[in-house]
N, C-alpha and C positions, 0 to 999 in steps of 0.2 A: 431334397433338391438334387434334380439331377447333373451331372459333370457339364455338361451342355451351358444351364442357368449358371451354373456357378459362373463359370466362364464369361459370361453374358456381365453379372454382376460384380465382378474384378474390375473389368474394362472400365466399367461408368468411370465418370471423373469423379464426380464427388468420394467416393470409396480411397481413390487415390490421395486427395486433398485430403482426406481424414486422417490417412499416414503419415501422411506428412508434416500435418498440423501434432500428430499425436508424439511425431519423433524430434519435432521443432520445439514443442513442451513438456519432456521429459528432459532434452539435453538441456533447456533453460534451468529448470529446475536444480538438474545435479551441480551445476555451475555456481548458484545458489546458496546450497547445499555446503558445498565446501565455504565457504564463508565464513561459516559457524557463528551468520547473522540469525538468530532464531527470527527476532521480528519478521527481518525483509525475507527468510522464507516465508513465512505464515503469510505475509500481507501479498508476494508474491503464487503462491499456492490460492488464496482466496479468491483475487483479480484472476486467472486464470481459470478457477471452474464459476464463475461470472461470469465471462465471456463464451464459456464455450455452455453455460445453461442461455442464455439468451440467442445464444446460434439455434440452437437448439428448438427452441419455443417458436421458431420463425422459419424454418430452415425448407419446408413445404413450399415458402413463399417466394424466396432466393433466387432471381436471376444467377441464375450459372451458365454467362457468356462471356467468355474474352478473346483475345485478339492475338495475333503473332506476338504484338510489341510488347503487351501489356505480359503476356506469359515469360516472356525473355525477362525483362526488365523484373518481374518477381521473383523468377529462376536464377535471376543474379546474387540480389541479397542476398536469399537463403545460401549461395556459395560464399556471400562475404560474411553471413553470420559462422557459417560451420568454418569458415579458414581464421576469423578472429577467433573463434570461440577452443578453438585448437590449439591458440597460444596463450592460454589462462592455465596455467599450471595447479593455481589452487589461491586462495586466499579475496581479496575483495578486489574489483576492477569496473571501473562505474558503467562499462561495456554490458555489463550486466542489468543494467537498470533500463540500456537503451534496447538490448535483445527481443522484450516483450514487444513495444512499437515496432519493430523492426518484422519480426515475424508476421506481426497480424498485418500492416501493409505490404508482404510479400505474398500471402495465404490470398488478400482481400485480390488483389491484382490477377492471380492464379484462376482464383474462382468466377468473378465477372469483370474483370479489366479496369479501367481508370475509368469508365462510362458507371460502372456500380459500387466503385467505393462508398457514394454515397450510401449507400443499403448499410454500410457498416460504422455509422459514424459514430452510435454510441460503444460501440465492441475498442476503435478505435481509440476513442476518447478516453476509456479505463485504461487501455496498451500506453499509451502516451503519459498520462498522468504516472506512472510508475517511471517516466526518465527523468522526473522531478531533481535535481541533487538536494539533498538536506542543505546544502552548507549556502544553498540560494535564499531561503529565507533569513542570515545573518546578515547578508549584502545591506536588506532594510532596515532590518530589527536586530538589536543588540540582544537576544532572546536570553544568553549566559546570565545576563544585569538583571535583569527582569525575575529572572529564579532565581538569583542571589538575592534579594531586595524580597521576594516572597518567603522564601523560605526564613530569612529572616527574621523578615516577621510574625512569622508561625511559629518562631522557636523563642521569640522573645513574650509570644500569648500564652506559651505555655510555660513559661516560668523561669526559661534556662537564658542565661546571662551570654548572650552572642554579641561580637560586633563586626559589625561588616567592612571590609575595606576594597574597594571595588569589586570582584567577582569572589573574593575569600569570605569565607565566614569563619569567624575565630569563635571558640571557644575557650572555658577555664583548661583544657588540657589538650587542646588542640584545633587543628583548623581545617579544611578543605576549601577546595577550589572549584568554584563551578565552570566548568569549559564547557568549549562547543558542543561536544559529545554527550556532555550531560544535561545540556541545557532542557531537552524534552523535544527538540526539535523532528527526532523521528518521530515521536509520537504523536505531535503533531499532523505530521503526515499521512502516517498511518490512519489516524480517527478521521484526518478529512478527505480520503480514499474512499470509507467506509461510508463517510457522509456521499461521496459522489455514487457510489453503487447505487446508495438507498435511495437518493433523487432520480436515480434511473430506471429503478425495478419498482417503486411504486409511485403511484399518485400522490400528487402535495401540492399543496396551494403556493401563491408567488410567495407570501410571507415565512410561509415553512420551508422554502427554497432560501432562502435569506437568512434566517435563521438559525438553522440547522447546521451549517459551516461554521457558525463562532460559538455554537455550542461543542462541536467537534473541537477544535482549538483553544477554547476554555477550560475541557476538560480535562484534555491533557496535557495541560500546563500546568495545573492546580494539582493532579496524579501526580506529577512530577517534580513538582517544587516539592510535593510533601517525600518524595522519594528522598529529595536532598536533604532535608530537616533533619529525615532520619539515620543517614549515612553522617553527618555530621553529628548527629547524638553519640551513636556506635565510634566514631575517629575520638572523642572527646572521654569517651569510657572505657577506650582503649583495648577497643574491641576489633581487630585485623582482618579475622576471618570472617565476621557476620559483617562486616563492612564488604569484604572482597565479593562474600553473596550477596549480598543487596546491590553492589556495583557493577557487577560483570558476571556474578553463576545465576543461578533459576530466579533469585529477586527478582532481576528487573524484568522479565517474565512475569511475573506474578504481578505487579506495578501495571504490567502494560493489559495483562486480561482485567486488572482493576477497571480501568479506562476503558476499555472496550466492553463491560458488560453495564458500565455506569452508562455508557451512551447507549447503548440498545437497550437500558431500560425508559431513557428518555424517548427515542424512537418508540418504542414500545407506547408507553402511556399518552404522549403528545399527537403522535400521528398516525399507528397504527389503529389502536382504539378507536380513532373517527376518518379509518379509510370510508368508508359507507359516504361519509358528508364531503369530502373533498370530493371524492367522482359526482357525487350531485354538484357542484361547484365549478366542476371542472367543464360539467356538462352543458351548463348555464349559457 
């Protein structure tokens, strides 16, 4: 390629918009990162090469028009993402969860203006779902009660003499407490992210649309009350350290790929397996 072409292919916008987008989700990322949320990296890291594989798949097709206002008004965010994102020193700031949304309607506005957001409505749809807060689904559902009450009862089918006192489970030599944090409610999240991806990258009929999210939510509430059973066996056996890793080191990592490859095996055998009859269905 000659220095001439190069030249030529620098300038394009889209080249530019690739930069931008590519240094818009790296600083998200590092931001992240410091957290020392393994989940909301991994969940965040996966939403992100989802979006930008579905740009991707279509990208041939993309109006790339926009407008004085529409390029200002994207050019703004992204100053208000990098000047917020400048004052996060380190640690968790829910600024984080809204960055993804934020970026892809700056990028979107950038590349074809408020006349082509629609083009990006499912790329958006994943950005958004990530400003979710966890602590929204407690607003409805007492989520903490519900895996107290579970796990409970998994601890009393398996032989051991528990009693419950609203979110505490006691045992013969000791007790824990199920709070917000543990309740399972990121997990929640997380599997029904995972559910929305998979409603968006393949074919599924309306019932497998319906479906699919309380199996998302089923599963990792049932992963997760057993997570609690078993920290309260470990508190009651007086076991500190294999509790602190089941609590807060690689455990609950390990708990949470539990859940996520239970659901893609369900995915897997349920809808996968008869993609072939949904698109004839779909095509109907």
């Amino acid at each position: 390629m000659t220095e001439i072409n190069w030249l030529k292919h620098v300038q394009e916008p889209k080249y530019w918009l690739l930069g931008i987008a590519s240094g818009l989700i790296a600083l998200h990322l590092t931001l992240t990162s410091r957290t020392n949320d393994t989940d909301l990296f991994g969940t965040m890291l996966l939403f992100w090469g989802v979006v930008a594989f579905l740009i991707w798949e279509r990208h041939e097709s993309l109006t790339l028009e926009s407008g004085v206002f529409s390029s200002l008004f994207g050019a703004s965010l992204i100053a208000l993402i990098l000047l917020k994102s400048s004052s996060i020193s380190g640690g968790y700031d829910y600024f984080i969860r809204v960055v993804p949304f934020l970026c892809g309607i700056s990028l979107a506005l950038l590349a074809s203006g408020t006349k082509g957001l629609k083009q990006y409505w499912q790329e958006l749809l994943i950005l958004a779902y990530t400003a979710i807060p966890p602590g929204l689904i407690g607003v409805f559902v007492d989520v903490a009660l519900l895996t107290a009450k579970f796990s409970a009862f998994l601890l009393h089918y398996l032989g051991f003499e528990v009693v419950r006192k609203g979110v505490f489970l006691i045992l013969e030599k000791g007790s824990v407490e199920v709070y917000h944090g543990c309740s399972g409610v990121n997990a929640m999240l997380q599997l029904l992210g995972l559910a929305l991806v998979f409603l968006l990258m393949f074919p599924t009929t309306t019932g497998q649309k319906i479906v699919l999210p309380f199996v998302a939510i089923i599963t990792a509430f049932l992963v997760n009350a057993a997570r609690v059973a078993l920290m309260a066996v470990l508190v009651s056996l007086s076991q500190p350290e294999a509790f602190k890793y089941w609590h807060a080191g690689n455990g609950s990592v390990i708990f949470s790929m539990i859940a996520v490859f239970i659901f893609g095996l369900f995915c897997w055998f349920a809808i996968l397996k008869d993609e072939p009859q949904n698109k004839e269905k779909q095509n109907c």
